[in-house]
N, C-alpha and C positions, 0 to 999 in steps of 0.2 A: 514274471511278465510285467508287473506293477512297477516293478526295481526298476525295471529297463525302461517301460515310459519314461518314468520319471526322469531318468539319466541322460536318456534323447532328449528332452527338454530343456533341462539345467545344460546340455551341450550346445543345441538352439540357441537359446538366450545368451551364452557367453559370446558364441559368434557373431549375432545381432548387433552384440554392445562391441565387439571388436574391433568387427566392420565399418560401424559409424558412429567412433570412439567421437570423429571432428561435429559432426553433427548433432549430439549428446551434448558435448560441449559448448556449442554456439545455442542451443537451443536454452540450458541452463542457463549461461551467460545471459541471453536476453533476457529468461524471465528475473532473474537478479536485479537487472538493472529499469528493468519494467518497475519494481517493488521499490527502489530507489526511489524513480522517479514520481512513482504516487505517494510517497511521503507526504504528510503535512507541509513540510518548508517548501516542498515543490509544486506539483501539482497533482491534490487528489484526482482520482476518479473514476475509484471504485472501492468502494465502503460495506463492510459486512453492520447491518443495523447496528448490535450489539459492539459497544468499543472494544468489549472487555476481549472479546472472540477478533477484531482488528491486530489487539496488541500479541495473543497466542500465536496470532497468524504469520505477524512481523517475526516471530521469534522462529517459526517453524523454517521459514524464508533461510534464516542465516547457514542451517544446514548444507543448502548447496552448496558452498563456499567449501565444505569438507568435500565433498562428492565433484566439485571441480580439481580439487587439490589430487585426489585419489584417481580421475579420470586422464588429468595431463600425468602421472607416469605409464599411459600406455600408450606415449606417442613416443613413434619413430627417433626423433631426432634428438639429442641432448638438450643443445639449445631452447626445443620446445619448450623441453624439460623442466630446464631450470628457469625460464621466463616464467613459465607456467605455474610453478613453486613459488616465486618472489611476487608474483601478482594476487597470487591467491594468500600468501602470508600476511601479505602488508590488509587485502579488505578483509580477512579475519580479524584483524588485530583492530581496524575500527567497527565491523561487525559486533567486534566483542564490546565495544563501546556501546554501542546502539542497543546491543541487547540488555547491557548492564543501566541503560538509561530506561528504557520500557521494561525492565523489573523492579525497577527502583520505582518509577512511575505507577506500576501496576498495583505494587506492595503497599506505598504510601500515601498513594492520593487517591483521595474520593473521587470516582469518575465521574458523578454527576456535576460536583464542583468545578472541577479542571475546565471543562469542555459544557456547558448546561444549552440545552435550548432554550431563549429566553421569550423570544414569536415565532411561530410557525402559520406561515399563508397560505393557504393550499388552493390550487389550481388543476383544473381535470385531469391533469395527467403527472404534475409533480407539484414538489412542493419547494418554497424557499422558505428557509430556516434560517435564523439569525442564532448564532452561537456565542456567549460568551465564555473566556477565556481567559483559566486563573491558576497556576501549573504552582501555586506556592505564594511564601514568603519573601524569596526575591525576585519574585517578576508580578508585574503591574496587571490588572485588566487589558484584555484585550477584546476583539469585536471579529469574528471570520461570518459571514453569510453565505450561503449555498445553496444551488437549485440541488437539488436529490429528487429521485426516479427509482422507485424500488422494480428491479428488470428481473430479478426472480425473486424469490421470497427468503428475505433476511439480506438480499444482495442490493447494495445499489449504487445508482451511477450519479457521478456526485462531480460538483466544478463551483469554483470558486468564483462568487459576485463581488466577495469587497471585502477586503482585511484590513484592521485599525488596532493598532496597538493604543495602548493609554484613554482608552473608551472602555466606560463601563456598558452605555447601553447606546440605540440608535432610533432613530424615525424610522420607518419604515409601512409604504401603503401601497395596498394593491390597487396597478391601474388597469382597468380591463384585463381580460382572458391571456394576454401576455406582457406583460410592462408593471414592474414593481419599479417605484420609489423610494431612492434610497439615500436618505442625511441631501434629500432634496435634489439627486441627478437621475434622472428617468433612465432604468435599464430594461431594456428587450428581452425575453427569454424563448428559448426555442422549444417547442413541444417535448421533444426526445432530448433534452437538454444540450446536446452536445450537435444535435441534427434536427431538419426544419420539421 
């Protein structure tokens, strides 16, 4: 009897993922490129507190890329097929880049150093952080600033005020309940950071 549940089930599930092999697929693809596009180089904006748990996280991400590769052979059409093969080989092959750059990262640099909070201004509901940024030997200080909003706990929602490469440190003062000062340009901030 126990066999048999379990057999109905694992038969369920195979048909489920069958049935909406394309929508499995779109849905992974978006979160991929969601993950992409909150990189560092793009725009964060959403941050687990701990970096260290950010960089596991990035690495955890890269798997889909297998489970796209394995999901477009149960499409229909050859075509799919192999579109879906040469798409998925080629962001493996820079995936494996990015992963081999955030172990490299992980393994050899101090995180506090890389990335250090150097001011933190806090405000009722979030806070702006000045970062600086120092990833080694051949790259220079840099300066990134961010409103962050922790939205669940160890989670947060996070957006970029002002990046300066070749800056060790900056001004920075708080003016009233929303408007920090910053290397002397008055920026606005929104409650929910990204919303009024």
């Amino acid at each position: 009897m126990m066999m048999d549940l379990n057999g109905r089930q694992v038969i369920l599930l195979n048909s489920l993922v069958r049935n909406n092999k394309y929508i499995i697929h779109i849905v992974l693809l978006a979160i991929y490129i969601l993950w992409i596009l909150n990189l560092d180089y793009f725009y964060p904006f959403i941050r687990f507190k701990s970096l260290k748990l950010n960089d596991i996280f990035s690495l955890c991400i890269q798997i889909i890329l297998l489970m796209l590769l394995i999901n477009g052979f149960r499409f229909k059409h050859i075509s799919a097929k192999i579109v879906n093969s040469v798409v998925s080989i080629i962001l493996m092959l820079i995936s494996a880049t990015i992963a081999a750059i955030i172990l490299f990262a992980t393994i050899t640099l101090n995180v506090n150093e890389a990335f250090m909070p150097i001011h933190n201004i806090r405000f009722e509901s979030s806070s702006v952080i000045v970062y600086r940024s120092n990833y080694g030997a051949t790259t220079d200080f840099g300066i990134t600033v961010r409103q962050e909003k922790e939205i669940i706990k160890g989670v947060l929602l996070v957006k970029n005020l002002l990046r300066k490469d070749h800056v060790y440190d900056i001004s920075v003062k708080k003016l009233g309940d929303n408007a920090v000062e910053l290397m002397g340009k008055k920026i606005y901030l929104k409650r929910n950071v990204y919303f009024p």
